[in-house]
C-alpha positions in Angstrom: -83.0 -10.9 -64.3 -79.9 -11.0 -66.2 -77.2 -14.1 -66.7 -77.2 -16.6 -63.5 -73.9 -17.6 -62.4 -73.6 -20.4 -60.1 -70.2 -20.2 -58.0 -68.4 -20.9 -55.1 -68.4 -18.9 -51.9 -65.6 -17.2 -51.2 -62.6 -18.6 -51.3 -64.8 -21.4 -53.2 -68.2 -23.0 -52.1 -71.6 -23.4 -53.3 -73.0 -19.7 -53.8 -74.7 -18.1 -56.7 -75.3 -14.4 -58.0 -77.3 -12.4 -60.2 -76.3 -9.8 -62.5 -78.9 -7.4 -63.7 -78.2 -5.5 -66.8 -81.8 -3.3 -67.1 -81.2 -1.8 -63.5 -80.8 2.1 -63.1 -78.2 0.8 -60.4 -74.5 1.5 -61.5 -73.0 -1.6 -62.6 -69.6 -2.4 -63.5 -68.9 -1.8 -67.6 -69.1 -5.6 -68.3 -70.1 -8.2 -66.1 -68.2 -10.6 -64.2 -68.5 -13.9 -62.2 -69.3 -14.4 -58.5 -66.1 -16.2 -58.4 -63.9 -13.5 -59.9 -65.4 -11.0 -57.7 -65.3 -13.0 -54.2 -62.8 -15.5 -54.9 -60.4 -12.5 -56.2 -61.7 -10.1 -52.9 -60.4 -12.2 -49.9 -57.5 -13.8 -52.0 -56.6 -10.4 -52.3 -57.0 -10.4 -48.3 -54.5 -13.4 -48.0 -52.5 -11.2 -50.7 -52.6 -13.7 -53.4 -54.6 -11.3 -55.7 -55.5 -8.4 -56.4 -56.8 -5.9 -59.6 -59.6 -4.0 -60.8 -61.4 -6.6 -60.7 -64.7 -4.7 -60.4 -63.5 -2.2 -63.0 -63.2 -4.8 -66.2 -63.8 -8.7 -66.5 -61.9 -11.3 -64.7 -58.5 -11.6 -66.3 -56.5 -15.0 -65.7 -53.0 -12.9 -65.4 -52.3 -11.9 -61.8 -52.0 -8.4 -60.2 -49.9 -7.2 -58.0 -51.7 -6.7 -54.3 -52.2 -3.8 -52.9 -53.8 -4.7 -49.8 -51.6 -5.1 -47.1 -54.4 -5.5 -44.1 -58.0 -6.1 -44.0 -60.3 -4.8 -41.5 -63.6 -7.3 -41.2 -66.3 -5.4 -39.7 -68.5 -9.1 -38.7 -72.2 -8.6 -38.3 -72.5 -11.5 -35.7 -76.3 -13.1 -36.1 -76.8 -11.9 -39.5 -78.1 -7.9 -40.5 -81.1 -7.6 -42.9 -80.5 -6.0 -46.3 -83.5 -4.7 -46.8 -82.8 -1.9 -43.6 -79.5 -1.3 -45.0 -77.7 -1.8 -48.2 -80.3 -3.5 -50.2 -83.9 -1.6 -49.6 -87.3 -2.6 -51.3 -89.6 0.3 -50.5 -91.8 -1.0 -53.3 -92.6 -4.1 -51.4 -95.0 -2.8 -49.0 -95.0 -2.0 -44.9 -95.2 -6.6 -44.2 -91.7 -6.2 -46.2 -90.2 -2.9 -45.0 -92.2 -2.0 -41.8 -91.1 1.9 -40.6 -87.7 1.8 -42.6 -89.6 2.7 -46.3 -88.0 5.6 -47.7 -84.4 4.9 -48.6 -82.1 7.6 -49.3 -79.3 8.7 -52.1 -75.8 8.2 -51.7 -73.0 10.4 -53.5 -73.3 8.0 -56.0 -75.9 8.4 -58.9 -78.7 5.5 -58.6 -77.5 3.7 -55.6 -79.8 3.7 -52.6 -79.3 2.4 -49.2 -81.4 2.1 -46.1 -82.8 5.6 -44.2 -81.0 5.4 -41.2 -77.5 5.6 -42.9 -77.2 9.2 -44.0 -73.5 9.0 -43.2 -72.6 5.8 -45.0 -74.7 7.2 -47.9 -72.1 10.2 -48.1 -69.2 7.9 -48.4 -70.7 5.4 -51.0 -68.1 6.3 -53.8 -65.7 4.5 -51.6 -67.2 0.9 -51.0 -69.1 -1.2 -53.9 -71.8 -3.3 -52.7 -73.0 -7.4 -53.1 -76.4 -7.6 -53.0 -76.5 -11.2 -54.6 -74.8 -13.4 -51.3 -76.7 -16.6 -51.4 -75.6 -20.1 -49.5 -78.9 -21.3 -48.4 -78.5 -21.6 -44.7 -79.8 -20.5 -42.0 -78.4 -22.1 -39.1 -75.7 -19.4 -37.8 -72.7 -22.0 -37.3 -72.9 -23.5 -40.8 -73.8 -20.6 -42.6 -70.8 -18.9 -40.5 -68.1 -21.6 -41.1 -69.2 -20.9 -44.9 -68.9 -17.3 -45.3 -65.4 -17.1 -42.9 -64.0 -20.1 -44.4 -65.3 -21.0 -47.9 -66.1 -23.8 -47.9 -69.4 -26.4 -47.0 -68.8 -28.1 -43.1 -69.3 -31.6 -42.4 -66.3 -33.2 -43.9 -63.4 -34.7 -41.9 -60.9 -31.5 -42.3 -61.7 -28.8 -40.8 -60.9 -25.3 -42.6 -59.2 -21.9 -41.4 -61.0 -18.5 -41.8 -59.6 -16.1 -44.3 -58.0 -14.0 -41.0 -56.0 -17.3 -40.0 -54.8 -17.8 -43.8 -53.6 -14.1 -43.6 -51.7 -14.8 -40.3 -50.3 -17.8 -41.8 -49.3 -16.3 -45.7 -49.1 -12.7 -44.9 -48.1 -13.0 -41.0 -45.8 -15.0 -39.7 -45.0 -17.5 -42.5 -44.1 -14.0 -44.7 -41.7 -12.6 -41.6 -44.0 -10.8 -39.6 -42.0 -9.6 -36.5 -44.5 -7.2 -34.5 -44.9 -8.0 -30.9 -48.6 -7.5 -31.7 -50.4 -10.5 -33.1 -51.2 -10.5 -36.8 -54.9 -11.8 -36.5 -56.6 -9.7 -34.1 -60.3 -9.9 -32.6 -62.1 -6.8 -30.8 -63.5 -7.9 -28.3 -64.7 -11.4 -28.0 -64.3 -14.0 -30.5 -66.7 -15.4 -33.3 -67.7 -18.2 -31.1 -69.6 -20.2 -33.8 -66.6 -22.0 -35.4 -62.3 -22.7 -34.9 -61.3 -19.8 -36.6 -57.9 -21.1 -37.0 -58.9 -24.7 -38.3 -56.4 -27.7 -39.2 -54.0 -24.9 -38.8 -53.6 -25.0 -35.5 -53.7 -22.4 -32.6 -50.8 -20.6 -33.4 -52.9 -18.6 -36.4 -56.1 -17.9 -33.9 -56.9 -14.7 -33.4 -56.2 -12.8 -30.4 -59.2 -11.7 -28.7 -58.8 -8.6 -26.9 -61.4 -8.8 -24.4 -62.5 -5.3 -22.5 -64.2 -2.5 -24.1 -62.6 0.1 -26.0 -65.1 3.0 -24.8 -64.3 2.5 -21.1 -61.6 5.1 -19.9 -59.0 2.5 -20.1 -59.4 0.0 -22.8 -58.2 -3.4 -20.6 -56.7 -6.1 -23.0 -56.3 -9.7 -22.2 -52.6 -10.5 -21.5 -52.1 -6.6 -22.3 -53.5 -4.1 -20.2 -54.5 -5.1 -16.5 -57.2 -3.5 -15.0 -56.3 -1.3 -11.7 -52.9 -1.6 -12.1 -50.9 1.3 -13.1 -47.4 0.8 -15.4 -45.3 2.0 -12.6 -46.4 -1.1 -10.7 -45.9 -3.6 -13.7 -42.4 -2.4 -13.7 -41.5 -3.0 -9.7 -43.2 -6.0 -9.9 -40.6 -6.7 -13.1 -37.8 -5.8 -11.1 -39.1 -7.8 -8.2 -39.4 -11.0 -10.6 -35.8 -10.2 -12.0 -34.3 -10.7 -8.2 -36.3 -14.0 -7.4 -35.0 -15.3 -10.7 -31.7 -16.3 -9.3 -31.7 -19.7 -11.5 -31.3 -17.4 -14.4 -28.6 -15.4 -13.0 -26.7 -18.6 -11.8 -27.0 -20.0 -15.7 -26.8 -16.8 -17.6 -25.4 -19.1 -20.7 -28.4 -21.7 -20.8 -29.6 -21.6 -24.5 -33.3 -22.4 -23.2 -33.5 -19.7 -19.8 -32.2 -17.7 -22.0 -35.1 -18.4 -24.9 -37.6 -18.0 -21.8 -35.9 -14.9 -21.0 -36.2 -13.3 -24.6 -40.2 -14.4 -24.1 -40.6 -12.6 -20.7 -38.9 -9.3 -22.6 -41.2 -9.5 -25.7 -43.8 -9.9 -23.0 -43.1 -7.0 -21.1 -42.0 -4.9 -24.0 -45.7 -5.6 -25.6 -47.4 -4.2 -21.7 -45.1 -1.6 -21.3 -43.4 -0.6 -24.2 -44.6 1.5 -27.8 -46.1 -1.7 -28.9 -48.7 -1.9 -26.5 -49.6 1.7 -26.2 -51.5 1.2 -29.8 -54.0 0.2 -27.5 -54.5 3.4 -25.7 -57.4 4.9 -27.6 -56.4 8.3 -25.4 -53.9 9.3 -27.5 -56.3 9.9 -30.3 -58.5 13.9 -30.2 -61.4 13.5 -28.6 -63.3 15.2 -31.6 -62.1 12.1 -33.8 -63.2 9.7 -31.1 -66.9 11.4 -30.8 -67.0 11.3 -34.8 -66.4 7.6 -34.2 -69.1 7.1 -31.3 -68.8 6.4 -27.9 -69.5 3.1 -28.4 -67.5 -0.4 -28.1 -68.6 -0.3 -31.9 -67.0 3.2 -32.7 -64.2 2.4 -30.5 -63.5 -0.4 -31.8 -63.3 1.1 -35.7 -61.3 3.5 -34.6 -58.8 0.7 -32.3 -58.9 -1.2 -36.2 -57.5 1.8 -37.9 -55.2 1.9 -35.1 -53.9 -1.8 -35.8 -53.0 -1.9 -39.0 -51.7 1.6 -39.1 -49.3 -0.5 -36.8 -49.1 -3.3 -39.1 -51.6 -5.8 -38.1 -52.5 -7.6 -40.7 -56.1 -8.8 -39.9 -58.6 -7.5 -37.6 -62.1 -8.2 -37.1 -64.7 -6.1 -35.4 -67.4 -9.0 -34.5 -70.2 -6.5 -33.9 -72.9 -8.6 -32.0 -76.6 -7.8 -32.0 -78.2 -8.3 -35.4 -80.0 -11.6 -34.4 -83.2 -9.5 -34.4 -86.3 -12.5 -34.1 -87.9 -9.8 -32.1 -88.8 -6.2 -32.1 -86.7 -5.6 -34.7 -87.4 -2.5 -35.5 -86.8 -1.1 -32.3 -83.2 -2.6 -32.3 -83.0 -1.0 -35.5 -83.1 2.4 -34.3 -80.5 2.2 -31.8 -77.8 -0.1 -34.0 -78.1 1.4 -37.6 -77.1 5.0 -36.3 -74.5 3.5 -34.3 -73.4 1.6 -37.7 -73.3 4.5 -39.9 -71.6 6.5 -37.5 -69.0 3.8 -37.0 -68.7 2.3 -40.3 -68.4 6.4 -42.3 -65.4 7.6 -40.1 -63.9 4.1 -40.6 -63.7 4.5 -44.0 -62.9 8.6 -44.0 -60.7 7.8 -41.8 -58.7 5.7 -43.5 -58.8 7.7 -46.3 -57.2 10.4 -44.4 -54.1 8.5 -43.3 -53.6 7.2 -46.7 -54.4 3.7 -45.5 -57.8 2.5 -47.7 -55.7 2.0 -50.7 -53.9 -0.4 -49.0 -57.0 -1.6 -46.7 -59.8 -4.2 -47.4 -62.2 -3.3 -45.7 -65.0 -6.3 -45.6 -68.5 -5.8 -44.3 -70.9 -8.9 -44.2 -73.0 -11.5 -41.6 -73.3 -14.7 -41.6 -76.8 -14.4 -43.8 -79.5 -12.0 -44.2 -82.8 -12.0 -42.4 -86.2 -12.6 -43.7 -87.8 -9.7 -46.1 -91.1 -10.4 -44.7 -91.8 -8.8 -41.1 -92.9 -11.6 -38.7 -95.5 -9.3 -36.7 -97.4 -11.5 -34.9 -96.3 -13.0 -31.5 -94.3 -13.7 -30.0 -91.7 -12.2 -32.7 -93.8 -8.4 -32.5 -92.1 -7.1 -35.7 -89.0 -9.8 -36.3 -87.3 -10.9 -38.6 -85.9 -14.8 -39.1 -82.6 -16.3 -40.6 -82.0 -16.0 -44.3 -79.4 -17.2 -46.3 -80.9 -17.2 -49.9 -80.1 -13.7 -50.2 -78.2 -11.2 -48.7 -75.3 -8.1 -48.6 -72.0 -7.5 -48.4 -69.7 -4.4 -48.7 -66.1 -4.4 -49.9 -64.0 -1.2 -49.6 -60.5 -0.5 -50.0 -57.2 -2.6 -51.0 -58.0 -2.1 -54.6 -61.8 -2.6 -55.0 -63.3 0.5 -57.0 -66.1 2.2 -55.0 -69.3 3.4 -56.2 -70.9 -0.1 -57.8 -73.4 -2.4 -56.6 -73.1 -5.7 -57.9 -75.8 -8.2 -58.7 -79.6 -7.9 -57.7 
């Protein structure tokens, strides 16, 4: 192993990385700290920093951002990096079960897992962490950690990176749109207050629904079974019972109420609200994507900040694999690559990852060594002394794995 840096997590807790400088994996030209590396990345989300920071060592001067969004793709209950961006086929079938035989990626000597041939393609566009360390494996700490950056259990309770966006970058920093800043698809995190001392105004909006139904039904947004033609006559109908409104048309606060029942109605009616109609995109794109509420909802992120949402997170559930995990494996990491590899293309295409963070992590990793015998039948546990993370986008260079 090479030098051992002990760090923060972050935006500054207790994490700590290895840097290997004998591995055939391509490594930045010098080496640089944990700190400057994550502490840099997700400032850079907040827009407080941003430079080539994994091109040449950590610099004290600041950069000027280029990331104006960041699209957090959340592996809710924690994804092992041995089946995808961190494999061990040396280890043995206890360590990688069926998943041995890892595959190139565009990118001379990086290797990641078998079942993301599409992922593996696109490699000179994201840079990956294979040193994440915090130690935990309980799924709310170790979440409130990586989200927030710092260690629970003290009196104040911390925002997530996507609430210090809405706040710096939203609407602290005169962010107008109709559309939230901080957006969730679909349901929230559920293992912390996103939004902390901060207060609900800079929670995320959860969408709700399911961006691969026909009609993608948003909370507050998009009702399901009614049509626009009858939001409208039931708009017309609620502009004759308001006859308070029409008897005080100069009241400063009916008139602030009225102003909130336009912007209301201008978000489920108007342009701003048809972002949300995944129709409008080819079909071919949207089978590229997957017709899944995973795909969809990569695609409804691209949509987002295209539109200028500042913060969206996909919290893709299903990675808590104690059980069979090798089955679940089969059916998620296709769905992953599939999802994750038109994200980024994507992107591309619109001219939108140069000024896109795209962040890929869980709250921990899972254990390298396959728990076969029952009732687990092939699981995997919790583990947070080691695990991956991907970075993409908004000025990270691609093609580089970092520590080991």
């Amino acid at each position: 192993m090479g030098a051992r840096r002990d760090v923060d997590c972050l935006l500054g807790t207790d994490i700590t990385h290895d840097v290997d400088h004998g591995s055939d994996t391509r490594l930045s030209q010098q080496p640089i700290s944990r700190r400057a590396t994550l502490q840099g990345g997700l400032a850079a989300a907040a827009g407080l920093w941003l430079g080539e920071q994994l091109r040449r060592p950590a610099i004290a001067s600041a950069r000027s951002a280029k990331a104006k969004a960041v699209i957090q793709i959340w592996m809710w209950g924690g994804p092992s990096h041995l089946d995808t961006f961190d494999p061990k086929p040396d280890a043995g079938y206890d360590y990688c079960g069926p998943l041995k035989s890892p595959i190139k990626t565009n990118v001379t000597g990086i290797h990641i897992g078998e079942k993301l041939p599409l992922l593996a393609k696109q490699a000179d566009k994201y840079s990956i962490i294979r040193s994440m360390t915090h130690s935990v494996n309980a799924h709310e700490t170790a979440s409130y950690m990586v989200q927030t950056g710092h260690q629970p259990g003290g009196k104040i309770v911390y925002p997530a990176v996507g609430a210090l966006v809405s706040k710096f970058k939203g609407y602290d920093a005169g962010y107008e749109g109709l559309i939230p800043p901080y957006i969730v698809l679909t349901r929230p995190q559920g293992r912390f207050s996103e939004s902390g001392f901060l207060g609900v105004r800079y929670k995320p909006f959860a969408t709700g629904g399911d961006p691969r139904q026909e009609r993608f039904v948003v909370e507050g947004v998009v009702a399901q079974g009614i049509t626009d033609q009858r939001q409208r006559s039931r708009r017309r109908l609620l502009d004759r019972l308001d006859t308070l409104a029409h008897a005080m048309p100069d009241d400063r606060q009916l008139r602030s109420l009225k102003k909130c029942e336009e912007e209301a109605y201008d978000l489920i009616l108007g342009d701003a609200g048809k972002v949300f109609d995944l129709s409008q995109e080819k079909d071919s794109l949207r089978e590229r994507y997957g017709r899944t509420t995973f795909g969809q909802s990569c695609l409804m992120a691209r949509r987002l900040v295209e539109r200028g949402v500042r913060f969206v997170t996909i919290n893709y559930k299903g990675w808590d694999t104690h059980k069979q995990h090798f089955q679940t494996m089969q059916r998620k990491l296709p769905e992953l690559d599939r999802g994750f590899a038109t994200l980024l293309q994507d992107l591309s295409d619109h001219g939108l990852l140069d000024s896109t963070i795209v962040w890929w992590s869980g709250e921990f990793g899972r254990t390298p060594k396959v728990l076969w015998n029952a009732p687990w039948n092939g699981g995997r546990g919790h583990f947070g002394r080691c695990f991956s993370a991907v970075v993409a986008g908004g000025g990270f260079q691609g093609g580089h794995v970092v520590g080991q």
